[in-house]
C-alpha positions as CSV (number, residue, x, y, z in Angstrom):
1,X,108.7,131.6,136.0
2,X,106.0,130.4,134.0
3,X,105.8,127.2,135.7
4,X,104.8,129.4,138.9
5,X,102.5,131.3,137.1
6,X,100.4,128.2,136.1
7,X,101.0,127.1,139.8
8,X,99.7,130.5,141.0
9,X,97.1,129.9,138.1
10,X,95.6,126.2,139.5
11,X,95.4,127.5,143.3
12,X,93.0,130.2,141.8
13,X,91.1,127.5,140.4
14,X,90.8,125.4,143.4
15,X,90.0,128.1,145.6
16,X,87.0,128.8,143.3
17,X,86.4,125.3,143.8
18,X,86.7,125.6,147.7
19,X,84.8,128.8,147.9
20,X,81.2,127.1,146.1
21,X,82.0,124.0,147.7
22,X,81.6,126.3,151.8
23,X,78.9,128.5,149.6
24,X,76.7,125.5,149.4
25,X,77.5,124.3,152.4
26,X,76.3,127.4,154.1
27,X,73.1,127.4,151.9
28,X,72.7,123.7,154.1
29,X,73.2,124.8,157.6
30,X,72.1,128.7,157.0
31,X,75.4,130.0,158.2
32,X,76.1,133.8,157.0
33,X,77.7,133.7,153.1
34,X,80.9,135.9,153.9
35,X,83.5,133.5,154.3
36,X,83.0,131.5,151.1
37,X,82.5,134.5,149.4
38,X,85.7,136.2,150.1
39,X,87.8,133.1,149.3
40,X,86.0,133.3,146.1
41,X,87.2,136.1,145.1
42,X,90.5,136.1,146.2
43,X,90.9,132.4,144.7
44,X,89.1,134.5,141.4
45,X,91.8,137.5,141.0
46,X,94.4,134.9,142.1
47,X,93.4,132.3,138.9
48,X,93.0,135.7,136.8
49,X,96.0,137.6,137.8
50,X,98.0,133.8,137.2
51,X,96.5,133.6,133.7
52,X,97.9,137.5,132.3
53,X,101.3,136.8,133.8
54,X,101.3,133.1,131.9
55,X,99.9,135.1,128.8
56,X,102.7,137.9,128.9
57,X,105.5,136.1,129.8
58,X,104.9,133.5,127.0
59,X,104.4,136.1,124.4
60,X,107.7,137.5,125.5
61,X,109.4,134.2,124.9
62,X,107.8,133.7,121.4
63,X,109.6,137.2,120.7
64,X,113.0,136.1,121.9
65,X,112.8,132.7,120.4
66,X,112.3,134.4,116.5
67,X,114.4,137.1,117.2
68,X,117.0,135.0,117.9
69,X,115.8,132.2,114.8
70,X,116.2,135.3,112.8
71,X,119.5,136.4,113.4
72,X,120.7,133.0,113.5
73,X,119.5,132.3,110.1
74,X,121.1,135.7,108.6
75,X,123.9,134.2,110.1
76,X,123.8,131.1,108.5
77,X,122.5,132.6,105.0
78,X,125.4,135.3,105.1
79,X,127.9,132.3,105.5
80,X,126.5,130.4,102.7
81,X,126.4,133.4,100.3
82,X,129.9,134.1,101.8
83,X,131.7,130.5,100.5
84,X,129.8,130.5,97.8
85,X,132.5,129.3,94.7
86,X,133.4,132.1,92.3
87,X,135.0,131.5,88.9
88,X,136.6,134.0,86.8
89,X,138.5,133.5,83.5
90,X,141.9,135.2,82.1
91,X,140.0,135.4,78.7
92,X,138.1,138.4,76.5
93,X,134.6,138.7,78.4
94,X,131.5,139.3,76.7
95,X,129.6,139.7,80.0
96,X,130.1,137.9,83.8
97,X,129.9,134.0,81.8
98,X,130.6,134.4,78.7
99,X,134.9,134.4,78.2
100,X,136.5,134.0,74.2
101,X,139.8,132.3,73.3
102,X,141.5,131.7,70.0
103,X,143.3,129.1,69.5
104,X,147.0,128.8,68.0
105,X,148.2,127.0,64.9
106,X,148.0,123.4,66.8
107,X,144.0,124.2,67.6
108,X,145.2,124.6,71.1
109,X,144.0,127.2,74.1
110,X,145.0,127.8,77.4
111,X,141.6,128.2,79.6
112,X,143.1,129.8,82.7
113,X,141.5,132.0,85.4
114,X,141.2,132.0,89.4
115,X,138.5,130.3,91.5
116,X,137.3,130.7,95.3
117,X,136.1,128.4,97.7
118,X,136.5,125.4,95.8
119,X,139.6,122.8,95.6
120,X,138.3,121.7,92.1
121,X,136.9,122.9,88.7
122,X,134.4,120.7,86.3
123,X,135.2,120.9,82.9
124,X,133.0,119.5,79.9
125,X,132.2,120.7,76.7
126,X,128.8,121.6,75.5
127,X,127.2,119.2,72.9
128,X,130.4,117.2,72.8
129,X,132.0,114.2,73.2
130,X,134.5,115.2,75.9
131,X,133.4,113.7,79.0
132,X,133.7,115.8,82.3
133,X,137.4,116.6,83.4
134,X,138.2,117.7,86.7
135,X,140.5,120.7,87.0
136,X,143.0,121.6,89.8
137,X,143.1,124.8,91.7
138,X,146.3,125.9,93.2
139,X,146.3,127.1,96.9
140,X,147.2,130.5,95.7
141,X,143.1,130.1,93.8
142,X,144.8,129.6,90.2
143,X,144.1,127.3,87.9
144,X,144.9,126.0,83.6
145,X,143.9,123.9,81.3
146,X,145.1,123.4,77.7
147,X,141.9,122.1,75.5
148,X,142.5,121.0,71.9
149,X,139.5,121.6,69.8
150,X,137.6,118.8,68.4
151,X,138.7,117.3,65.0
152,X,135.2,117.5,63.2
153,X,135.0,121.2,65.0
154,X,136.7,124.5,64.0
155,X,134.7,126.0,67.5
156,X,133.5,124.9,70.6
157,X,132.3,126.3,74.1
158,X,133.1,124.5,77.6
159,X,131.6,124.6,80.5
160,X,133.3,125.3,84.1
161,X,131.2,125.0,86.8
162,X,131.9,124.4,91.1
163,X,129.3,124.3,93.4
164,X,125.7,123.9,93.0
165,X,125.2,127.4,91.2
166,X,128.7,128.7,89.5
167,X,129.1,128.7,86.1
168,X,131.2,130.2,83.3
169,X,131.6,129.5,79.8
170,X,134.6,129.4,77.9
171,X,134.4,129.6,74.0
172,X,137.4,128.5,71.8
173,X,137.7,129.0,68.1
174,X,140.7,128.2,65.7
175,X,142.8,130.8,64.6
176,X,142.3,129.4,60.6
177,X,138.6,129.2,61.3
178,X,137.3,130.1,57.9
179,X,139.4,127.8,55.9
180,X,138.8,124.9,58.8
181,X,135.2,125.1,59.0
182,X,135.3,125.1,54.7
183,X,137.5,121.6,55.2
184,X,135.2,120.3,58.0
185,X,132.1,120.8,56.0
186,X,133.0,119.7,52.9
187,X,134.8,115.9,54.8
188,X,131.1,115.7,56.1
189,X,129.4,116.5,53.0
190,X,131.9,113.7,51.4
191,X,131.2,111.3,54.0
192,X,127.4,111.4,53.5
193,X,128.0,111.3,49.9
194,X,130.0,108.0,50.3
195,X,127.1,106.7,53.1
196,X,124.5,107.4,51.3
197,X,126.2,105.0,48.4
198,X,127.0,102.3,50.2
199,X,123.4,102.7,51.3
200,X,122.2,102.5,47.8
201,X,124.5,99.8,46.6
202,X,123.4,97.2,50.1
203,X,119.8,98.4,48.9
204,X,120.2,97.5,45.6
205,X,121.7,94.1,46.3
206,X,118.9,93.2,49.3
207,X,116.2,94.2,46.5
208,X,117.5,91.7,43.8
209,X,117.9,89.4,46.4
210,X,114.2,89.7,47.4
211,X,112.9,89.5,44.0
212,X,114.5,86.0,43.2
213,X,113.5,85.0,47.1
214,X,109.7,85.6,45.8
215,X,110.3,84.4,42.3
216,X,108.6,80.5,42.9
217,X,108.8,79.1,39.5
218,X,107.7,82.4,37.5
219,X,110.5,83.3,35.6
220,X,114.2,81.2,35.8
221,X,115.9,84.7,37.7
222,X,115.6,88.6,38.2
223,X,118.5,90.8,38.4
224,X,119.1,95.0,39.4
225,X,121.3,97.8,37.9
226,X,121.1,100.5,40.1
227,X,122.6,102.5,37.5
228,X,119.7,102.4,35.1
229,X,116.8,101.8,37.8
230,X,115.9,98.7,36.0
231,X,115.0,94.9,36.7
232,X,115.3,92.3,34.1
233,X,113.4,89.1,34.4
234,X,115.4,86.3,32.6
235,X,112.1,83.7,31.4
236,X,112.0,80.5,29.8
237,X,112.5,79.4,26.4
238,X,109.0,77.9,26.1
239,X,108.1,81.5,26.4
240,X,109.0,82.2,22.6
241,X,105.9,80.1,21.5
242,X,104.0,81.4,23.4
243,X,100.5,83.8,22.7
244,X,100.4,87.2,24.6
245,X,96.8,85.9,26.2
246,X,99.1,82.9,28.1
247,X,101.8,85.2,28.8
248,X,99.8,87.5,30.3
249,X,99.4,85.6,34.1
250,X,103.2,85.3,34.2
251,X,103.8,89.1,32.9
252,X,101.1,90.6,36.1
253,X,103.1,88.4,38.6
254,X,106.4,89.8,37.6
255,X,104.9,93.2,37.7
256,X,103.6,92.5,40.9
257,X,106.5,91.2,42.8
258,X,108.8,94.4,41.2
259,X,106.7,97.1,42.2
260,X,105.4,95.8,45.7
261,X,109.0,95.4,46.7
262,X,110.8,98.8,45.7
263,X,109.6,101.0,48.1
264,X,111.1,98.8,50.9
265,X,114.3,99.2,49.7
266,X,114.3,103.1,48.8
267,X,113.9,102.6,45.3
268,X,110.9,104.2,42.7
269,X,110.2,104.4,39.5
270,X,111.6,101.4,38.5
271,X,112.1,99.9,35.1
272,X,111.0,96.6,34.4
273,X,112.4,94.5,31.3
274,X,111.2,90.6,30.6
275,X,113.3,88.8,28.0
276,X,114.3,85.2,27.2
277,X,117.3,83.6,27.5
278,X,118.9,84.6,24.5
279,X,118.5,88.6,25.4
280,X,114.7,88.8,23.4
281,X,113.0,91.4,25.2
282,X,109.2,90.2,25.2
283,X,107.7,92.8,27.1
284,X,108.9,96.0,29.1
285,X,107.4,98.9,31.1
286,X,107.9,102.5,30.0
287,X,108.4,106.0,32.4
288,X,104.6,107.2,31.3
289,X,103.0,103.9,32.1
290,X,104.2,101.3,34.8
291,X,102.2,98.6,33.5
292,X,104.1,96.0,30.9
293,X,103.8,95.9,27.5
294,X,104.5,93.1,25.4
295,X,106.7,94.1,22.3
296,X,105.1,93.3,19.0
């Protein structure tokens, strides 16, 4: 139909055509104007008359084209939303996601529940090291899972999710949970304890190590008691017959190389002791001044 119209439409337009092409050639041999004139007009209502059809008929296809867009999307959407997946757990709700389970006495729970529109479940536990587990579900839409709580955990929550949108959360906690999380927190508190000296004891062998690495000549060795906080440089015998004024150099160096170094290795504070061979202390720094004194 509207392939006539635009037909009907384009012979109106030619007849225009026709009708100025006889009007000037009337003006030319002074023949009366009526002919041309009434082709004019016809070919006029013809091209105008094509035009509102073309108009109307198109604007009554754009309607039928979005009406029926529109209820073919509802269609579509109401499907979708329709097969949607829908997970609901057997446990105590708090609200529509949230379920709580206790475990029993062998920090187990049964996470069980029905699910729609999906073959599978994805299990994995939030902030956890249990890495995502696929769950079953039964034709009749059931589905279970025993989870055993973490060792270093007296509660922990799961996630169960299927599709792009469905999720519920299941949250297990031991049935001893007081006197587990007591156990828990005081095996971690232990543990750092027993980190943190192993930590202290490698740091107080790399720092002793690093003193007699730097010591070039300066003193014959250094040694650390982490116990005490203190180095002791071990000099040389010479050292007994010698003035304060030439000791002076070699006492500044040893100074130096002690107190540059501790803060590298977590340690503050430190003491310093300089004796000779034969256990003489010659000089030593005190907690109110860093600086070595020589002992009279």
């Amino acid at each position: 139909m509207l392939t006539f119209l635009l037909v009907l439409f384009f012979i109106g337009i030619i007849a225009i055509i026709v009708a100025i092409g006889i009007f000037i050639y009337d003006l030319i041999k002074s023949k009366p104007f009526k002919v041309p004139i009434i082709v004019a007009i016809v070919g006029l209502l013809l091209a105008i008359g094509g035009y509102q059809f073309g108009e109307k008929l198109n604007a009554n296809q754009q309607v039928a084209l979005a009406k029926k867009y529109s209820e073919s999307s509802f269609k579509a959407a109401s499907e979708s939303e329709a097969e949607e997946p829908v997970i609901k757990l057997d446990g105590k709700p708090k609200n529509y996601t949230d379920y709580y389970f206790t475990a029993n006495s062998n920090r187990q729970a049964i996470v069980s529940g029905t699910a729609t529109h999906t073959k599978t479940i994805k299990l994995q536990e939030n902030f956890g090291d249990l890495n995502e587990t696929k769950i079953k579900v039964n034709s009749d839409g059931t589905f279970s899972k025993t989870i055993t709580l973490p060792k270093d955990k007296a509660k922990a929550s799961y996630y169960l999710t299927a599709g792009n949108d469905e999720i519920v959360t299941a949250h297990i906690k031991s049935v001893n949970y007081e006197a587990e999380q007591t156990s828990i927190d005081q095996a971690k508190a232990s543990s750092r304890a027993e980190s943190s000296s192993n930590k202290s004891a490698t740091n107080a062998t790399k720092y002793q190590a690093k003193l007699n690495s730097l010591n070039k000549g300066t003193a014959e060795s250094a040694s650390y008691d982490a116990s005490t906080n203190t180095v002791t440089w071990i000099g040389f015998d010479d050292w007994a017959n010698w003035s304060h004024s030439e000791l002076q150099k070699s006492m500044d160096l040893l100074q130096t190389m002690t107190l540059r170094q501790e803060n590298n290795y977590g340690i503050s504070e430190v003491h310093i002791v300089v004796q000779l061979p034969d256990g003489t202390v010659i000089a030593k720094n005190s907690d109110t001044d860093m600086d070595l004194k020589f002992i009279k």
